[in-house]
Backbone bond lengths (Angstrom), bond angles and torsions (degrees), N, CA, C in turn:
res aa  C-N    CA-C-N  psi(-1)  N-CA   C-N-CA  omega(-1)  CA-C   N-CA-C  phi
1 X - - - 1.462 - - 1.533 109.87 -
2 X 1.304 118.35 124.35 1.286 122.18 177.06 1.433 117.88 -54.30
3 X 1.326 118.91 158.26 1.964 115.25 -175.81 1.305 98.36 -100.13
4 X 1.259 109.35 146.94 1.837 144.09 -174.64 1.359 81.13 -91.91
5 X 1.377 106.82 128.44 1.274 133.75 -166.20 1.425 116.57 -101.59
6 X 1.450 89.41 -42.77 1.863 109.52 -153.79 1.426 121.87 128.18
7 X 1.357 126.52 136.39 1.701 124.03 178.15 1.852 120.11 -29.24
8 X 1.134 94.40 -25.74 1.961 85.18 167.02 1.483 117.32 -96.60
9 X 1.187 112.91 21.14 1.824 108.12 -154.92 1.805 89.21 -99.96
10 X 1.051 121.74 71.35 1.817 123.90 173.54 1.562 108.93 -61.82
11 X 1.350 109.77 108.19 1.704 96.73 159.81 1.539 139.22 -57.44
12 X 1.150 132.40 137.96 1.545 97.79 -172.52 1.868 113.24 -63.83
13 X 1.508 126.43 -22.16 0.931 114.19 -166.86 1.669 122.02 -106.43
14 X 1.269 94.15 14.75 1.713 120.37 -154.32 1.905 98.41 -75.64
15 X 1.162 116.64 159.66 1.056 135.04 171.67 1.553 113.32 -87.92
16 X 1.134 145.56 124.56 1.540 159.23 167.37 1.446 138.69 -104.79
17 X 1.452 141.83 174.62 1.671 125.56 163.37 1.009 78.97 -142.34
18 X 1.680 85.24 164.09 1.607 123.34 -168.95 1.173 91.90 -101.32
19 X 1.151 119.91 70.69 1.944 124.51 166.72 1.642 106.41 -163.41
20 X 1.623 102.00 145.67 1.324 128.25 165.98 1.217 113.50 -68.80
21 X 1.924 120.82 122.18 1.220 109.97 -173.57 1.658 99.88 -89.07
22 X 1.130 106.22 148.24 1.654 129.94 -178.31 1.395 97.48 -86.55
23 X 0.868 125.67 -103.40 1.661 134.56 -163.82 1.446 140.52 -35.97
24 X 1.775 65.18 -60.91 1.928 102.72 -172.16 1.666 105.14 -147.38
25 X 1.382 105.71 95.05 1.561 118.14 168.40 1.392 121.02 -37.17
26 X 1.406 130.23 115.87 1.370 111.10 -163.22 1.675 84.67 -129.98
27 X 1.352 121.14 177.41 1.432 147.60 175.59 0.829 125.55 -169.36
28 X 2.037 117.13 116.00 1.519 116.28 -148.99 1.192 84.40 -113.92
29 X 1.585 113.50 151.56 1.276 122.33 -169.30 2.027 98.90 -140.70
30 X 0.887 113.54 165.45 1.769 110.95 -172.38 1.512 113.69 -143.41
31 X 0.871 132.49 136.11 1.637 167.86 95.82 1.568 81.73 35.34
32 X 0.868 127.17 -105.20 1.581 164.13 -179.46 1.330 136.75 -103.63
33 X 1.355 114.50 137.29 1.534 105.69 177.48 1.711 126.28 -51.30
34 X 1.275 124.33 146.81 1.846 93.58 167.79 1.388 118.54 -77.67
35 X 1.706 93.20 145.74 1.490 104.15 -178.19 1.775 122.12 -102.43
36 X 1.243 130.22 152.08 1.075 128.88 168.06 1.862 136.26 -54.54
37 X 1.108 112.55 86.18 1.441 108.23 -141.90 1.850 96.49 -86.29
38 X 1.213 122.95 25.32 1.273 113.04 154.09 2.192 90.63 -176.10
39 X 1.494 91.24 177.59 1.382 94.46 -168.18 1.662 117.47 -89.51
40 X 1.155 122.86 148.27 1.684 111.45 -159.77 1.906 97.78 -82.07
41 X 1.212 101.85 113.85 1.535 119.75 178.73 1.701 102.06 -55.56
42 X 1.155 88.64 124.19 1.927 115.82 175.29 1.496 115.77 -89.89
43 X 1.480 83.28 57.97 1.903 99.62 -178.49 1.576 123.12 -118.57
44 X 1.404 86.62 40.62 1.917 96.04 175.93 1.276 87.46 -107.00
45 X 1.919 85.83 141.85 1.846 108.96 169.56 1.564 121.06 -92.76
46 X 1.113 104.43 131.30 1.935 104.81 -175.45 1.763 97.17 -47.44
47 X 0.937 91.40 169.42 1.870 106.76 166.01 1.884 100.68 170.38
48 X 1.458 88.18 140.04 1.652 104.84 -177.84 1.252 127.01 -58.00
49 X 1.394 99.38 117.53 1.494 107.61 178.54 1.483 110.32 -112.66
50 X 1.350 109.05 78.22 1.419 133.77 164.18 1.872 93.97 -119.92
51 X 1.494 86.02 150.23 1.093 113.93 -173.40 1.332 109.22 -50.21
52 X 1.651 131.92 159.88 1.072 131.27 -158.76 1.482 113.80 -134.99
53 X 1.836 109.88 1.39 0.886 102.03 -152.74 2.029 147.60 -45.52
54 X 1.043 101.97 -1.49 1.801 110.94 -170.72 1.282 83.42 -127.47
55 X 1.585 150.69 28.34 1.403 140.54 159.69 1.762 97.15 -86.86
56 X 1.312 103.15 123.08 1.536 108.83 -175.02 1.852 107.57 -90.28
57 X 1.780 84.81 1.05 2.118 71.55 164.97 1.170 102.49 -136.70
58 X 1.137 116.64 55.37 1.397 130.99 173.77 1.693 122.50 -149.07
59 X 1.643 130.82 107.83 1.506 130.63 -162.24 1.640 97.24 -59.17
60 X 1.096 109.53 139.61 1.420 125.71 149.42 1.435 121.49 -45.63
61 X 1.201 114.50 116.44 1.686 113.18 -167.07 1.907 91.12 -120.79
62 X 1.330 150.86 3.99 1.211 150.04 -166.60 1.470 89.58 -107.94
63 X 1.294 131.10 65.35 1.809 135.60 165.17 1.695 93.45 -125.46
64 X 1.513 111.47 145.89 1.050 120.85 -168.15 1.617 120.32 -45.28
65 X 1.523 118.94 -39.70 1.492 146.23 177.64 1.242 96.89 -99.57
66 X 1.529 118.49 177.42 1.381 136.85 161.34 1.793 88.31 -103.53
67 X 1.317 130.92 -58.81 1.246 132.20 172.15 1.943 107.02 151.30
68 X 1.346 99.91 -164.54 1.728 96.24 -171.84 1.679 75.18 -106.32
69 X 2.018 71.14 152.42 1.452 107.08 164.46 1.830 113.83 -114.59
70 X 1.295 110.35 98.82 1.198 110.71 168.61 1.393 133.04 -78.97
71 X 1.866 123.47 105.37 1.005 127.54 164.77 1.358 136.70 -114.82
72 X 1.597 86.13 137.19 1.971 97.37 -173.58 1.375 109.76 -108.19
73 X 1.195 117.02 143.23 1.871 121.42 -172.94 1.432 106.34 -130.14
74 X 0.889 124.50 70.95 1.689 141.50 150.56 1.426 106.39 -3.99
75 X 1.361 157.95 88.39 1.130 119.49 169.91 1.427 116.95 -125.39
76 X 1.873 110.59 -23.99 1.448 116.84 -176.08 1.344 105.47 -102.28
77 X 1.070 144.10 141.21 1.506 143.69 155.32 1.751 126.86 -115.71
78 X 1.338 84.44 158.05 1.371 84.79 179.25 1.453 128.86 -61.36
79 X 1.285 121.04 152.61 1.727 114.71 167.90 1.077 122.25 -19.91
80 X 1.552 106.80 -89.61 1.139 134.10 -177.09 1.380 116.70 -50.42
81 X 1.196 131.26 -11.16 1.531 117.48 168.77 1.700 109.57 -96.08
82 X 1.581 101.88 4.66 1.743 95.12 166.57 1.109 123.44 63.45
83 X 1.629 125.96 20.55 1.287 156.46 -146.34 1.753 88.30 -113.24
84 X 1.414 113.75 137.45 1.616 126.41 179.67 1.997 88.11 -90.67
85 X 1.699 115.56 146.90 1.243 114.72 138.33 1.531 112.44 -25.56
86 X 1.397 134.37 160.83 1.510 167.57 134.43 1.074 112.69 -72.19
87 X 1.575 125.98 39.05 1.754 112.64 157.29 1.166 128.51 -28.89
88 X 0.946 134.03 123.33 1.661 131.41 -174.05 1.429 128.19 104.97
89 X 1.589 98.42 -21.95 1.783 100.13 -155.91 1.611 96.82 -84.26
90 X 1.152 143.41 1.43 1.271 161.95 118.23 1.587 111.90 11.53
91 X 1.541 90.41 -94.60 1.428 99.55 156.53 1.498 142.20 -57.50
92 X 1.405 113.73 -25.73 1.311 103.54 146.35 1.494 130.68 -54.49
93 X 1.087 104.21 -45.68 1.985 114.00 178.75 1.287 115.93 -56.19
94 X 1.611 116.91 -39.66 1.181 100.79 170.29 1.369 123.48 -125.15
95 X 1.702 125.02 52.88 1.080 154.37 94.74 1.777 114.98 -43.27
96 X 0.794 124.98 -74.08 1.475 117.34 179.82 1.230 110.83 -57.68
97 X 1.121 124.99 -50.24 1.452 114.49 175.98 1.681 127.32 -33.42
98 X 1.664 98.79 -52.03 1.677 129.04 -162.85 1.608 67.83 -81.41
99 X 1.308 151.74 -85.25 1.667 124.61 -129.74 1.819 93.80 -88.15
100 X 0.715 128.80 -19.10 2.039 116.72 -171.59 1.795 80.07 -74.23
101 X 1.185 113.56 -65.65 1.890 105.75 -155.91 1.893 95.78 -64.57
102 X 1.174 120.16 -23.16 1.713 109.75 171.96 1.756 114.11 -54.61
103 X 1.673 96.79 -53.14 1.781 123.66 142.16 1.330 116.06 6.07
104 X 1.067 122.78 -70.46 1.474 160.95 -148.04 1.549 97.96 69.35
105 X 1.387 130.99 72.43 1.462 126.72 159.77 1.437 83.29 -106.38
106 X 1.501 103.05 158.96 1.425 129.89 166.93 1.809 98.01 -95.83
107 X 1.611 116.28 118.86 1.197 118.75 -175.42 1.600 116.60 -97.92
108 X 1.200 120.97 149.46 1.599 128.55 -166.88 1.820 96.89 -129.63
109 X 0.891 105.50 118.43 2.072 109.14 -160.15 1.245 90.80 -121.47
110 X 1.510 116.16 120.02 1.628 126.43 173.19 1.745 101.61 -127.82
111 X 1.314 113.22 111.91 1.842 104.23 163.79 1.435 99.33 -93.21
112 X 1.413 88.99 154.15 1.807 98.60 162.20 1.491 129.71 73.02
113 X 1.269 103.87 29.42 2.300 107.31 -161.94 1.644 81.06 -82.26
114 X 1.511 90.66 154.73 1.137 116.84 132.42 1.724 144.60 -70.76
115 X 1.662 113.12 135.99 1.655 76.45 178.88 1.501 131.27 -33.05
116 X 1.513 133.01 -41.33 1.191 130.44 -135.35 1.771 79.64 -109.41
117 X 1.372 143.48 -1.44 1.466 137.12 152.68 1.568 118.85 -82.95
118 X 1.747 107.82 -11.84 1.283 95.42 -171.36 1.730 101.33 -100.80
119 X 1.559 105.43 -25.88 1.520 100.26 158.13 1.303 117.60 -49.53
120 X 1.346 132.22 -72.75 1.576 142.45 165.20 1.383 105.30 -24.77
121 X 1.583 151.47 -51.67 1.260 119.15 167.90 1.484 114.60 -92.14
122 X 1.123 132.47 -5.68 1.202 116.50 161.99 1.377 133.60 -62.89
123 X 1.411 89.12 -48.81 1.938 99.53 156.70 1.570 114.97 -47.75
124 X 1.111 107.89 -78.47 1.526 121.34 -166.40 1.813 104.88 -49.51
125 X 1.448 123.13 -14.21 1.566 114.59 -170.79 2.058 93.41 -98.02
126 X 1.309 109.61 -26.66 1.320 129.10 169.49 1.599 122.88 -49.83
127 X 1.599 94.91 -47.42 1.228 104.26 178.18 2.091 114.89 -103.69
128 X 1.171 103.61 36.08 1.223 112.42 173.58 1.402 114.71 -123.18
129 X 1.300 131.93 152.37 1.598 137.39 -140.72 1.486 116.51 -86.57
130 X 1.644 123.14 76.89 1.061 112.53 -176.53 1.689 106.34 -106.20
131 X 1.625 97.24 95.70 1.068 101.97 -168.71 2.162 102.53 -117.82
132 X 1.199 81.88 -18.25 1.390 114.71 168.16 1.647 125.19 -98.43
133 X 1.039 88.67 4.24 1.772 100.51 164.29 0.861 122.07 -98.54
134 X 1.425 122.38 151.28 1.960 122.83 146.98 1.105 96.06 -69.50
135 X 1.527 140.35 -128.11 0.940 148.72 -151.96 2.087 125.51 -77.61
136 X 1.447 95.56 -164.63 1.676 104.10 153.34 1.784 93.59 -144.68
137 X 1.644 86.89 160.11 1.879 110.97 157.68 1.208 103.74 -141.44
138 X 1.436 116.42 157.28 1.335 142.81 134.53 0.858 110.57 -120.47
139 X 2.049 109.55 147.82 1.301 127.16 148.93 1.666 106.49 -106.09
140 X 1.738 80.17 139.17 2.182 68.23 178.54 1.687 74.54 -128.70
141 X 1.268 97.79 163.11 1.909 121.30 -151.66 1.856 94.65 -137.37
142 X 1.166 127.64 77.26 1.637 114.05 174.21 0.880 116.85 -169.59
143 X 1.694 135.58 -168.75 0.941 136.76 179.31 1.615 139.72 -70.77
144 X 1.157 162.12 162.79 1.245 135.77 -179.07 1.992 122.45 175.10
145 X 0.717 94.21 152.64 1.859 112.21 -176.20 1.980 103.90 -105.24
146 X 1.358 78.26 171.31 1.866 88.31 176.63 1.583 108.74 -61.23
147 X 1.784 115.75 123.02 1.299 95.74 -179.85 1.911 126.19 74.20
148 X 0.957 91.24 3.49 1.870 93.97 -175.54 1.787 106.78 -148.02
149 X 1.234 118.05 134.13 1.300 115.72 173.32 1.887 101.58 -128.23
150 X 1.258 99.33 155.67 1.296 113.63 178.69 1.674 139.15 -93.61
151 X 0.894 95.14 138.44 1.575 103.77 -169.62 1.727 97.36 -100.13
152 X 1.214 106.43 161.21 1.530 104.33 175.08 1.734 116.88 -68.38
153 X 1.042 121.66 -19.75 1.362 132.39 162.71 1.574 118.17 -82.80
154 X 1.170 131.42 -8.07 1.493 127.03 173.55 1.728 102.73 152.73
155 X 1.127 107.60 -157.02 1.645 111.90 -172.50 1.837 110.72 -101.29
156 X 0.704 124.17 -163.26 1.355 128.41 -166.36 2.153 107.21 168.29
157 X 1.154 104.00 141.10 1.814 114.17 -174.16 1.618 87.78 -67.50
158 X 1.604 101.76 138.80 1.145 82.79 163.73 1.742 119.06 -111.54
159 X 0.877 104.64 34.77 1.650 114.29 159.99 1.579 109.05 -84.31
160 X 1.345 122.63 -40.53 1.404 130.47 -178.90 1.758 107.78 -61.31
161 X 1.285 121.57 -8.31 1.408 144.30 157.72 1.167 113.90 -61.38
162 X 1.209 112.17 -76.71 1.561 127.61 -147.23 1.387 100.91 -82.06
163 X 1.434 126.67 -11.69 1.622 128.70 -158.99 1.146 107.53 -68.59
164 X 1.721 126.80 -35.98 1.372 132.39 176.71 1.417 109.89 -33.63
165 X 1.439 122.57 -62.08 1.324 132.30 -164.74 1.597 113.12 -79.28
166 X 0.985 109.90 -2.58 1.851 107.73 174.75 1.247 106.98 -49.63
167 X 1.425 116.13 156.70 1.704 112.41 169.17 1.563 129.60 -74.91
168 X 1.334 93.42 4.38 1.884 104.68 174.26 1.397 105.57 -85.01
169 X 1.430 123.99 -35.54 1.443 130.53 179.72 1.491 129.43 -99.67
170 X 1.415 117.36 -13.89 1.432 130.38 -147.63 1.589 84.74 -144.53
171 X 1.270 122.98 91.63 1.396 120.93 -168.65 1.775 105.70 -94.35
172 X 1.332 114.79 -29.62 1.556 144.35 -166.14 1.752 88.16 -58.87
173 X 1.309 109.47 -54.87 1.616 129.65 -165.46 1.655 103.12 -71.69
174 X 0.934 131.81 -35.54 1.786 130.49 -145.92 1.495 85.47 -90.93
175 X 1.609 76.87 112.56 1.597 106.15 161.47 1.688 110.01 112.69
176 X 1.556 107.71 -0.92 1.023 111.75 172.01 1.838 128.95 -123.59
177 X 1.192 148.17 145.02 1.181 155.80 153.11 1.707 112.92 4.29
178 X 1.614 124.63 118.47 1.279 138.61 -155.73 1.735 111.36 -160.33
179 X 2.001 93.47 76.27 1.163 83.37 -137.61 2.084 88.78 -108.69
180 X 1.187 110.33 126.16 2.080 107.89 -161.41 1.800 76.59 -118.57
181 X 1.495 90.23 139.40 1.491 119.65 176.26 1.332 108.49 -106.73
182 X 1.437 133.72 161.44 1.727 113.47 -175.99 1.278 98.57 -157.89
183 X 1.525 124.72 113.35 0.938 130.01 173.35 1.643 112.87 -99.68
184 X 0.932 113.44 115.95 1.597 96.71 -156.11 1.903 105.26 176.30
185 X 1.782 123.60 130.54 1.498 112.91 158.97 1.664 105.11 -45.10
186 X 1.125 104.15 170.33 1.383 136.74 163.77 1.565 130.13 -127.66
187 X 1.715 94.30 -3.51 1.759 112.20 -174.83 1.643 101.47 160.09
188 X 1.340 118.40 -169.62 1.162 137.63 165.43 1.800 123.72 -102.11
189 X 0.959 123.79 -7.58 1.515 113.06 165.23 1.659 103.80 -64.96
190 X 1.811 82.13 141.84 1.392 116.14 160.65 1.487 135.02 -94.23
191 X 1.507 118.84 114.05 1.656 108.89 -173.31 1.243 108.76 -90.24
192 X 1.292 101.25 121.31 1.521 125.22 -175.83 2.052 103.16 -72.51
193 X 1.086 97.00 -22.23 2.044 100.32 178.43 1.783 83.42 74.87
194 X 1.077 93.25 171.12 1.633 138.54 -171.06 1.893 123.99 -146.58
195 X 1.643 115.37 106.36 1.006 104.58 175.04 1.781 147.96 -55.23
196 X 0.936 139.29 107.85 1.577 134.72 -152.61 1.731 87.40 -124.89
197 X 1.533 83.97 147.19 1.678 111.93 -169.57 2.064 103.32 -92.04
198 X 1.379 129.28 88.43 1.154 151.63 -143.59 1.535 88.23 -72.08
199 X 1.475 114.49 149.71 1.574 118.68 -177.02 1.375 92.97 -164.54
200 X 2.057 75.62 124.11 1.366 95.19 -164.24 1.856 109.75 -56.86
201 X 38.749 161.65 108.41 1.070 131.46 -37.97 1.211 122.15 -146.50
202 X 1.131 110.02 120.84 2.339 117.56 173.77 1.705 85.62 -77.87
203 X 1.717 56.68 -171.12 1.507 80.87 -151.14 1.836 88.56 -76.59
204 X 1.548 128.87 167.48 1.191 131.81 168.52 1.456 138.56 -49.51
205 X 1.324 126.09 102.33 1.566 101.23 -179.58 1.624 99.04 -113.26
206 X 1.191 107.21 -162.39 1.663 147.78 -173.68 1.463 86.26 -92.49
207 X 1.372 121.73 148.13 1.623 115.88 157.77 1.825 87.01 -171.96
208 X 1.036 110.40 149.31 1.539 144.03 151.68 1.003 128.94 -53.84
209 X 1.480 154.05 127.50 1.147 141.27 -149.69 1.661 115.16 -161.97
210 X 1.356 129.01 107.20 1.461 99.34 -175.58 1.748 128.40 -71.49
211 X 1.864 102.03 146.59 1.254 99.91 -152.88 1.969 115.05 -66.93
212 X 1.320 99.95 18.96 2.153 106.97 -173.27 1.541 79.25 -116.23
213 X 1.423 144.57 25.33 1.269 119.00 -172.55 1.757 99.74 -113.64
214 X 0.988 138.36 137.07 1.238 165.71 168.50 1.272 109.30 106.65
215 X 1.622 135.92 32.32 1.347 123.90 -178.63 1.510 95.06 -103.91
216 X 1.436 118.98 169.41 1.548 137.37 178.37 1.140 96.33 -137.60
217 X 1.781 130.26 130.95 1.032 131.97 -179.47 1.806 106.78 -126.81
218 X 1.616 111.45 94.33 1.808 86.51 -172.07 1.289 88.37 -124.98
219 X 1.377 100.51 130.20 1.103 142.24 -173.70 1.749 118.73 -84.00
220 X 0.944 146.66 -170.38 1.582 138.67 -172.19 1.136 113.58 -126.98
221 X 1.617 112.07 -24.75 1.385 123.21 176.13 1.184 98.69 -139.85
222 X 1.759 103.97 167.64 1.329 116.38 177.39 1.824 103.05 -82.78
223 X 1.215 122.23 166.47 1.312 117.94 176.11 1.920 120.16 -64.47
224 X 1.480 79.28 154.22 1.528 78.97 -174.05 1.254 115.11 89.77
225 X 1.010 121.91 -8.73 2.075 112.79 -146.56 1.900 93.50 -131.23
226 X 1.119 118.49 133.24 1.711 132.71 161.28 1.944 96.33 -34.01
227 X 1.768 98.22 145.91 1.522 77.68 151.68 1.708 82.05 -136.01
228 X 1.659 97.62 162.15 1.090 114.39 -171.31 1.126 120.42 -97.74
229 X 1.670 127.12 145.74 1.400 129.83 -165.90 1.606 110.46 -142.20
230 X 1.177 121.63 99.09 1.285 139.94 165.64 1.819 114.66 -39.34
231 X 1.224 114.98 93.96 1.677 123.16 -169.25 1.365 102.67 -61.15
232 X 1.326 133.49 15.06 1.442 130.56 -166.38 1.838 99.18 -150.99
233 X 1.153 111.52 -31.02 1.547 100.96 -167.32 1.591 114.08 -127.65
234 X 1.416 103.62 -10.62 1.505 103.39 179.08 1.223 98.89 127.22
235 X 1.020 111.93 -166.03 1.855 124.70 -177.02 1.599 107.32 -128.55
236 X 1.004 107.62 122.97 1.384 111.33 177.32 1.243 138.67 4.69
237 X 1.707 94.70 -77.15 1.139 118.20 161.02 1.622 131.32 -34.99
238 X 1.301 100.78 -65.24 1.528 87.14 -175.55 1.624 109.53 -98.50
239 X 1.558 103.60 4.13 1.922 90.19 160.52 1.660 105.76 -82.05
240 X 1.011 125.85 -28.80 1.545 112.38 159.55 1.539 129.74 -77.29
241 X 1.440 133.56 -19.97 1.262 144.17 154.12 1.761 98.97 -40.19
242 X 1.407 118.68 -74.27 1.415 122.93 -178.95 1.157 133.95 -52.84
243 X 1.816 103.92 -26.32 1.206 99.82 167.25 1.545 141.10 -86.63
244 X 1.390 104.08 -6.06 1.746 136.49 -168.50 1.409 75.19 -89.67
245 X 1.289 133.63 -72.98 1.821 136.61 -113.25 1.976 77.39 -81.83
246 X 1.446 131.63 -50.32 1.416 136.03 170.71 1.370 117.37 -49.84
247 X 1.129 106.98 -28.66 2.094 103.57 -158.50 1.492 83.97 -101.21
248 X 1.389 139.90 -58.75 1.621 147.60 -173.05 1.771 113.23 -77.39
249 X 0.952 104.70 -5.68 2.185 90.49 -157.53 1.622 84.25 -57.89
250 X 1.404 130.78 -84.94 1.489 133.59 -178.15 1.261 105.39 -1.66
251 X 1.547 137.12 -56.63 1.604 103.69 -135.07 1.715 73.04 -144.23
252 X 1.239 152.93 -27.08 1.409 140.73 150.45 1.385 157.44 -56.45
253 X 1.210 129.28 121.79 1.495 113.65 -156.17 1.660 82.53 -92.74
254 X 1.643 95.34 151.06 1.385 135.45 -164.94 2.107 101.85 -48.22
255 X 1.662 111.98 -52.39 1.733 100.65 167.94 1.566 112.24 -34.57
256 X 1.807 99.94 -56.77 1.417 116.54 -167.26 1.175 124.85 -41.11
257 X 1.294 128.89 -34.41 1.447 140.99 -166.50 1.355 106.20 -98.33
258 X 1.592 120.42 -42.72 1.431 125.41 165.51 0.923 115.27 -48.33
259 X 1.851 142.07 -43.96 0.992 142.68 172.06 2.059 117.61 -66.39
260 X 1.086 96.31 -12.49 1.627 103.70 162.90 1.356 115.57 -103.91
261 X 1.277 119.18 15.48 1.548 120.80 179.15 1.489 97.24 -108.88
262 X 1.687 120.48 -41.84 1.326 124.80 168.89 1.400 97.60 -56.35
263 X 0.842 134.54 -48.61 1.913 125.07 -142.24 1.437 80.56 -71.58
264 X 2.010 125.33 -74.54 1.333 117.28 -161.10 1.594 104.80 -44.91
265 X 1.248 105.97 -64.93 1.737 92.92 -169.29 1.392 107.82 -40.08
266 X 0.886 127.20 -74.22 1.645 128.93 175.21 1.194 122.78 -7.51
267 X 1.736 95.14 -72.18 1.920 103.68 -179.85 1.371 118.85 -105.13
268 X 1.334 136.40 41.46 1.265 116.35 -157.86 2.185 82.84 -168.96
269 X 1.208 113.18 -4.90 1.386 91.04 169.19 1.716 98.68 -141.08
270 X 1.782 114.14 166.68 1.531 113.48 -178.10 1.782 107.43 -174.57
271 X 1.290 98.76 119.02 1.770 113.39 -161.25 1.916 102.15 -32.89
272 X 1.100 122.44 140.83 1.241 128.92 165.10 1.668 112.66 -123.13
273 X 1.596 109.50 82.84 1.495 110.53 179.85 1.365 133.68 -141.24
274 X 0.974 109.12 144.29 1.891 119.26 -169.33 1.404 119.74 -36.41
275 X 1.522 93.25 -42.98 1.763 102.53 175.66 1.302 110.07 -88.68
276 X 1.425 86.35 140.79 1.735 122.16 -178.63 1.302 102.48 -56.98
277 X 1.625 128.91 137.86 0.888 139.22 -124.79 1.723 145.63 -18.80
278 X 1.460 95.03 58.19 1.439 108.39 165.89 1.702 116.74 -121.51
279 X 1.116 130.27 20.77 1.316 146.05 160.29 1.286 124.10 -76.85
280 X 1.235 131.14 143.19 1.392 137.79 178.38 1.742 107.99 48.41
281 X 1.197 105.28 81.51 1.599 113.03 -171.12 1.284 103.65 -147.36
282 X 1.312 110.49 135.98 1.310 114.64 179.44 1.707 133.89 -118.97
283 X 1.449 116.57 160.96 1.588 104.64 171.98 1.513 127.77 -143.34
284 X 1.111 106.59 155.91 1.634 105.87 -171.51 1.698 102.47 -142.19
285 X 1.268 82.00 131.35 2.013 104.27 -170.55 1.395 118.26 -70.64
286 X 0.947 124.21 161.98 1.535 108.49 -164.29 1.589 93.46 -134.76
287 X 1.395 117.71 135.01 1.355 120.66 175.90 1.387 117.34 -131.88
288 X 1.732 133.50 116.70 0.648 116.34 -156.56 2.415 90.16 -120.65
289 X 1.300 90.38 156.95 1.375 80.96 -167.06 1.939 109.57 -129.33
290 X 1.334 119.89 130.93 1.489 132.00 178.31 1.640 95.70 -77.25
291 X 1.438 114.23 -36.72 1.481 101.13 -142.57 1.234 120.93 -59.15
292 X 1.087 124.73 138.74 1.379 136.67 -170.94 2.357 97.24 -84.82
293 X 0.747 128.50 -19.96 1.699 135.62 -165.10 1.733 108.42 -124.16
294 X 0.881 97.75 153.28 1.702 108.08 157.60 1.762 108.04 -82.02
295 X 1.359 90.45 128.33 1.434 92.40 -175.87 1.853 97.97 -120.58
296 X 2.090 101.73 126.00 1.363 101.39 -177.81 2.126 92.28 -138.11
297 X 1.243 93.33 145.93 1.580 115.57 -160.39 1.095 83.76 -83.45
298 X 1.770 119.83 136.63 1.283 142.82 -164.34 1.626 90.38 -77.49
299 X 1.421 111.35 -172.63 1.625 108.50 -167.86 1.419 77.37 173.46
């Protein structure tokens, strides 16, 4: 068994969360990487991905771009916000990178902002002309609490983020796909899991729209709850985000695949760590969705 070092002692292969401990500083360290404890079932149904254009519940994907994908990767922080390194989040970044530009998003790669840099490109990519786009994404890659994500200088709301792109401000966007990925705690609870018994177009008008309506917000964890990050392989979350969004984009609409990103995280990963009760713990991502359409990635 490896020796407990002290709160900076990171294993390289250890399991971690993307949260500031409050109370009681903790540092999870692992046995082993997590493993895949059964094989990911090849049970998606084809469906046509020809263009849709006059399907009124379906986004328009025939715009010159799909649009930029802006990603930020959190990983060093300052002292004073008492923030651990991001072992791992590395490999998330460039995992996301390699599947959004496979995507066809045009990607915008920032490590290390500050809150008041990650406002500044969020704004500034907000206020640039996607009038010629399908959509937007972000991935933001960092640390975080219920409702708050982190900047390398401290935390920040993360609604005070996303506001750029509403349809009151972001006029280029309204009516189209606004889709933020979140790698990130949401709190400090631990999911202990639960055992379950396994079985085998008109013509154009004018219309009104509310301005929170076409965003997708999926998140890595459910609220409240740690999410976990593998110091060697990534974090759950978005090593299963990348791997659905690659194996499904062709023949899945965008819920569809999210709901196979929950299932793997769900059933297919579980904490492996030294400290007493942080072992065998589990997580499930939470996605919450504006979109008004089925949204399916051009091809």
């Amino acid at each position: 068994m490896a020796e407990v070092r002290g709160d900076d002692d990171v294993q390289s292969s250890g399991d971690t969360v993307d949260a500031l401990p409050l109370s009681v500083k903790r540092m999870f360290r692992s046995n082993e990487d997590p493993k895949s404890k059964t094989a990911e079932e090849a049970d998606s149904a084809p469906s046509s991905t020809k263009a849709a254009v006059s399907d009124p519940y379906r986004y328009r994907m025939d715009y010159p771009d799909l649009g930029v994908c802006l990603i930020i990767n959190n990983k060093n922080f300052h002292r004073d916000t008492q923030m651990k390194t991001r072992e791992g989040t590395d490999v998330d970044a460039r995992a996301a990178m390699k599947v959004f530009t496979e995507l066809g998003f045009k990607p915008k790669f920032f490590n290390d902002l500050t809150v008041q840099q990650m406002h500044q490109q969020l704004k500034s990519v907000s206020q640039e002309d996607h009038s010629a786009r399908a959509s937007f994404a972000c991935v933001l890659l960092s640390h975080g609490d219920e409702g708050l994500i982190y900047g390398t200088d401290g935390p920040e709301k993360f609604e005070n983020l996303t506001q750029y792109f509403k349809g009151d401000r972001c006029k280029t966007l309204v009516g189209k796909p606004k889709l933020f990925f979140i790698q990130a705690c949401r709190g400090s609870d631990l999911d202990d899991g639960a055992l379950i018994e396994a079985d085998s177009v008109d013509a154009q008008t004018t219309e009104r729209i509310p301005v929170e309506a076409d965003f997708l917000y999926a998140y890595s964890t459910a609220p409240g709850y740690y999410s976990w990050r593998n110091t060697s392989c990534g974090s759950w979350f978005m090593q299963s985000l990348c791997e659905m969004l690659q194996r499904h984009r062709k023949e899945l609409e965008l819920m569809q695949i999210m709901t196979r990103v929950n299932r793997k995280v769900a059933m297919q990963f579980e904490s492996n760590s030294t400290l007493p009760g942080f072992s065998g713990k589990k997580q499930i991502p939470c996605i919450v969705s504006m979109l008004t359409k089925d949204f399916y990635f051009p091809v």
